[in-house]
N, C-alpha and C positions, 0 to 999 in steps of 0.2 A: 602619121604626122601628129594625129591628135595624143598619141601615147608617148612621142618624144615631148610634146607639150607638157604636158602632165607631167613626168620628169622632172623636166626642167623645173617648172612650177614649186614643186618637194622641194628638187634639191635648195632650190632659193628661199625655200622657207625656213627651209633646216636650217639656213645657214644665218638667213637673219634671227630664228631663233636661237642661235649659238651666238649672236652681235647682243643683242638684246639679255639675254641671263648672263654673258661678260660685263654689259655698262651696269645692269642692276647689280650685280657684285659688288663693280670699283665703287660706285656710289651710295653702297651700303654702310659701310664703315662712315664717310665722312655725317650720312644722314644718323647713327648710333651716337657719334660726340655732341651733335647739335643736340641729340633728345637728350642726353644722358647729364650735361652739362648745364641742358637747362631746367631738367628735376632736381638738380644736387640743389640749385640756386636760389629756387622758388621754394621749393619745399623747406630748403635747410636755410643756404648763405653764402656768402660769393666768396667768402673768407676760404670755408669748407673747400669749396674749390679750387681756388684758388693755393691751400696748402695742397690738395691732391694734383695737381698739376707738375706741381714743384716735383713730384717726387717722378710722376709721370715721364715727364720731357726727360730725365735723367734716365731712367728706364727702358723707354723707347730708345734712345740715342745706344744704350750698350747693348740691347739685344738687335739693333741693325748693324753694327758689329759683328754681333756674336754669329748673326745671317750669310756678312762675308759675301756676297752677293753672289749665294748658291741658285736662286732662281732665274737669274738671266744665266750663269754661266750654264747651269745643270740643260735649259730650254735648250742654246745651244749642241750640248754633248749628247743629250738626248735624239736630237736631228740628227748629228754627226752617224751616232753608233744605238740604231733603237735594239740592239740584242742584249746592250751592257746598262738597261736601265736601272734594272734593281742594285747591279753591282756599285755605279756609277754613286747613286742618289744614297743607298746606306754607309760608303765613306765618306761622303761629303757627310752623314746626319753624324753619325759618330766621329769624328773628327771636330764637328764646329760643339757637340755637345760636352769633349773635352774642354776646347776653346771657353765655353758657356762657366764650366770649374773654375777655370782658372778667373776669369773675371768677377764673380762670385760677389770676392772682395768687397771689389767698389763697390756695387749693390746696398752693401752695409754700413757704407760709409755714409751713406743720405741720412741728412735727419727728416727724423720719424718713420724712417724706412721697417721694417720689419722681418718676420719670416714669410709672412704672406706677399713680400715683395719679390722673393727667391722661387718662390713656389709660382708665384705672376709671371715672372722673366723665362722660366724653364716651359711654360706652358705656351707661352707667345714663339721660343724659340720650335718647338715641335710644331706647335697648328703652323705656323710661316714655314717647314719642312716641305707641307702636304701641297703647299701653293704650285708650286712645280708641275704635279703628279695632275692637279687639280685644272690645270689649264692646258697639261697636254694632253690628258684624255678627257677635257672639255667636260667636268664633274661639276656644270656650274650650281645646276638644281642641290647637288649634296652640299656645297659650301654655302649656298643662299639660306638652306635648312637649318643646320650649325650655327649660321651667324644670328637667324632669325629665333633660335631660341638662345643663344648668349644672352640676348638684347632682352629677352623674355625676361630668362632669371634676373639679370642687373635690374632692371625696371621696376619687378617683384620687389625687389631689396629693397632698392630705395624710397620708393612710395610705403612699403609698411615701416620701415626706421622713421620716416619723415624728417622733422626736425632733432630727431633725437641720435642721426646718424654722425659715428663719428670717424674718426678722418683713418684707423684702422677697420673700424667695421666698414668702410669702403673698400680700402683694398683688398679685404679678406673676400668681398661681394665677385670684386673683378678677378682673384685666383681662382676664387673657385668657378664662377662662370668660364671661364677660359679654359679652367683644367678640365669641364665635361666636354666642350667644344673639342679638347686636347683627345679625348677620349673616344667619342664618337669615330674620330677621323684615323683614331689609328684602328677601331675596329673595323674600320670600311676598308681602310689599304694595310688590312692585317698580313696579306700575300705578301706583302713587300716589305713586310719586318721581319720575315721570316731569318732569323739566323743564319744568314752565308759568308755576305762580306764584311761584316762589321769590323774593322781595322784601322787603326791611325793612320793616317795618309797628311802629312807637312806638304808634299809636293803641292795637296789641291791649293794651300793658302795661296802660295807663289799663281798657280792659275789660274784661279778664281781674282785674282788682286787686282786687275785691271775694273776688271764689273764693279767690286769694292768699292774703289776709290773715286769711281766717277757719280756712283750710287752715293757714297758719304758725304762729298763734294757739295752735290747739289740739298742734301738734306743740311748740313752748314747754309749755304748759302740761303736755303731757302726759313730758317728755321734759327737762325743765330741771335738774331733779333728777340724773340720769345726766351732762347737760352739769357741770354743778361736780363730782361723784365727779369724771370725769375727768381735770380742771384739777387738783382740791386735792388728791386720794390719791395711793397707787401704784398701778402695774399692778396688785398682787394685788387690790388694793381694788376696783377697779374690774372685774377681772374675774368677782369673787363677783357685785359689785353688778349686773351686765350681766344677768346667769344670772340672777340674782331675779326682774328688776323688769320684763325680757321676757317670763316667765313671768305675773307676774300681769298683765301688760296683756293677753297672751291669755284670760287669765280674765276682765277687764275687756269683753273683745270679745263675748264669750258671749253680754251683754246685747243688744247689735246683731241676732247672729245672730237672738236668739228672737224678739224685737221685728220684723225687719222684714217677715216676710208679713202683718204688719197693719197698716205702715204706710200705708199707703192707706187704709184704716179709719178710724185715728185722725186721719187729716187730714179727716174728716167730724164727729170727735164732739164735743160741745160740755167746756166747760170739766170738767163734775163729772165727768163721764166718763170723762176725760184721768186725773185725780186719783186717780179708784178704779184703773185701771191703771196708775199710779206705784205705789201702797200694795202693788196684788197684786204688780208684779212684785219689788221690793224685799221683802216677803217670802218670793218665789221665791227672792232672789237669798241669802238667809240660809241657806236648805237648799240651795242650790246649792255657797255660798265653804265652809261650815262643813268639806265633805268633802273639798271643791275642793282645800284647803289645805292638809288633811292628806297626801293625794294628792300634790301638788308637793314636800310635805317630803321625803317618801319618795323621790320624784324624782332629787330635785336630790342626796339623799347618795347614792344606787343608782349614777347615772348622773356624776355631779361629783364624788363624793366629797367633798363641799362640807357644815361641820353646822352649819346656822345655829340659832342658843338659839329656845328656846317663843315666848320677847317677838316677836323680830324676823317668825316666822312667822304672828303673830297680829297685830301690826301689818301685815303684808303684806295679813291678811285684811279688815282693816278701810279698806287701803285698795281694795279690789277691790269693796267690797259698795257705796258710794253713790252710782254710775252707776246702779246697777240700780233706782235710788227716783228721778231724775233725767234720765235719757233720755229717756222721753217728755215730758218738758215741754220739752226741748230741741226736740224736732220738732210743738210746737204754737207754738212760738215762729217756728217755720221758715214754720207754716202762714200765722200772722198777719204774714209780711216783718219782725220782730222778729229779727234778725239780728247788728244792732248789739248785743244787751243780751247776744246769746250771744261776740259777739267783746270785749266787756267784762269780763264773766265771765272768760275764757280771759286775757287780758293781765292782769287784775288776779290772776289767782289763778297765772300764772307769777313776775310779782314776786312775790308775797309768801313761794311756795314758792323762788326763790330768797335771800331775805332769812334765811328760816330756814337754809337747806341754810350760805348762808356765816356762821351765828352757831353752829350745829349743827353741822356737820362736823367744825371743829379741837377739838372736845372730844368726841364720842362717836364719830367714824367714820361707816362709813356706817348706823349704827345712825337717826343722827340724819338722813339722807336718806330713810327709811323713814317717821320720823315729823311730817316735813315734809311730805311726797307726801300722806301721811293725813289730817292737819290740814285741808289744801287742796280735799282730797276732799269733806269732811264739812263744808266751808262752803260748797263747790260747794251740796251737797243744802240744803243750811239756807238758802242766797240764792234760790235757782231755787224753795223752796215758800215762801219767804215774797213772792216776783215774785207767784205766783201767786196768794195771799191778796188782795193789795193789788188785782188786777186782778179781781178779783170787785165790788171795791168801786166800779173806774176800768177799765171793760171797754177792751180791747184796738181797735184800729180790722179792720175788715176781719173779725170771727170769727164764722164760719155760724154761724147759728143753729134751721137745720133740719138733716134728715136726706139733703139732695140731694145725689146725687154731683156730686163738685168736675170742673170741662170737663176734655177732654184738655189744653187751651192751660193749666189751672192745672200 
């Protein structure tokens, strides 16, 4: 009895050690912008940064394109068929690295963009390859290493240029960190570049396009706001704006975090059930932003030297609190193949919040991208609990109605 104990005991550790190097992962990267963005600031100027952003948010947006939402679909196909992994994941890599060509272009079209922007984008588009590979044979200690020296070099760079850094000798900082990161990773999963399948495959677009679109959807929605700062401000503008609204989407993320050791749960419980954990967590999410917010005030003028007014802060908070009333209806929608109504959502609520930010911005600044982001938030919650009223009335197709755990194939 004491040796099944003991078992057991491993096996739960393993596994919360496998819980535990996945969140240090996800929260790696947003803690690298916070650091990285706030040496560019201090040391140089918010302008500096604020130019590199511009070219950033550009960048980022076409190589999550150029990604095609190979890691959800590949996770998938992976599960489906584990004999056809290498096969599977090197047409997708050669295929989206054609795709990566052809977009190029644009690339070059950013002002003050460079080569080092090409040689950036191509490095992000291979290390974002290995994510796949990296989370279904749970590699997380190899990716924490990688990211923890990226973060090395960059940090290196920028502290010895100091103020003397210029808006190319950043980007040249961030290719080349990225391409040793690029590098290490392909020598660890060298077995699986081995030359077999390497072939154009157009079908996978068509396949993978669902993942795509519901993937780009929400990076609009969530991120459309920052794309016009960009376009219509100055640097300065955009660089306060960056520092902000980075910070509450990690607040934003929170909700995720706490939600998801249960989501397996919730994809068993019926509608009312869903509902009362919408209510609890959203008044989680009250006690949670109220401090939350004060906390980043402090932050951001400690750390930025950055003092943004009460308003803007408290608009910040409001827009951070109505995922946490709305997330789980988003993953009962996921339960019942309702997919479409959540990428509806996401395109409809990116226009509108564009609509504002361009009526908003030329007369308040980016006061008025604040209060567009929010707006969008709190209709998000208000459409997603009136969805769900209506289908009380006009039940969803597909939604258990016992207590049975859903198959592994669900």
């Amino acid at each position: 009895m004491s040796g099944s104990s003991h078992t057991l005991r491993r096996k739960l550790l393993r596994r919360v050690g496998v819980v535990l190097q996945n969140s240090f992962y996800s929260l790696l990267v947003p803690l690298v912008n916070i650091a990285i963005s706030f040496l560019v600031i201090r040391l140089n100027s918010p302008a500096l940064w604020g130019s590199f952003v511009e070219i950033m948010v550009v960048l980022h947006l076409l190589t999550h394109v150029a990604a095609w939402g190979n890691k959800e679909y590949l996770l998938r196909e992976f599960s489906r068929s584990p004999q056809d992994i290498r096969q599977v994941w090197q047409t997708s890599l050669f295929s989206r690295l054609i795709f990566y060509g052809a977009i190029c272009g644009f690339l070059l079209l950013i002002p003050g963009a460079s080569v080092w922007v090409l040689l950036w984008g191509l490095s992000i588009v291979l290390s974002q390859s290995f994510d796949v590979l990296i989370i279904y044979r749970r590699d997380f200690a190899l990716a924490i290493g990688t990211e923890l020296l990226t973060i090395s070099i960059m940090i290196v760079g920028i502290i010895t240029q100091g103020d003397a850094l210029s808006i190319t000798q950043l980007l040249a900082l961030f290719a080349i960190a990225t391409s040793i990161k690029c590098l290490l990773l392909c020598a660890y999963f060298r077995n699986d570049l081995i030359l077999s399948y390497w072939k154009l495959n157009l079908t996978y677009f068509r396949q993978a396009g669902p993942f795509f679109i519901l993937g780009f959807s929400g990076i609009l929605a969530s991120r459309i706001d920052l794309y016009t700062v960009s376009i219509l401000l100055n640097e300065q503008n955009v660089a306060e704006y960056q520092v902000f609204i980075n910070l509450m989407l990690y607040l934003q993320a929170l909700s995720a975090f706490i939600l998801l050791p249960y989501v397996k749960t919730l994809y068993r419980m019926p509608d009312d059930s869903i509902l009362r954990i919408s209510v609890r967590l959203f008044v989680l999410g009250i006690g949670l932003v109220i401090p939350a917010t004060l906390l980043a005030d402090a932050l951001l003028y400690t750390l930025y030297d950055i003092q943004y007014s009460a308003v803007f802060m408290l608009l910040g908070g409001l827009f951070v609190l109505p995922i946490y009333g709305y997330i789980p209806l988003i993953h009962r929608l996921y339960k019942n193949d309702a997919t479409r109504i959540v990428l509806g959502v996401n395109i409809c609520g990116a226009a509108f919040n564009l609509a504002l930010n361009l009526l908003l911005l030329p007369i308040i600044g980016i006061l008025g991208a604040i209060i567009a982001s929010a707006v969008v938030q709190w209709g998000m919650l208000i459409y997603y609990h009136l969805q769900m009223r209506i289908s009380y009335v006009r039940p969803m197709p597909n939604l258990p109605t016992d207590d049975r755990p859903i198959s592994a194939e669900a």
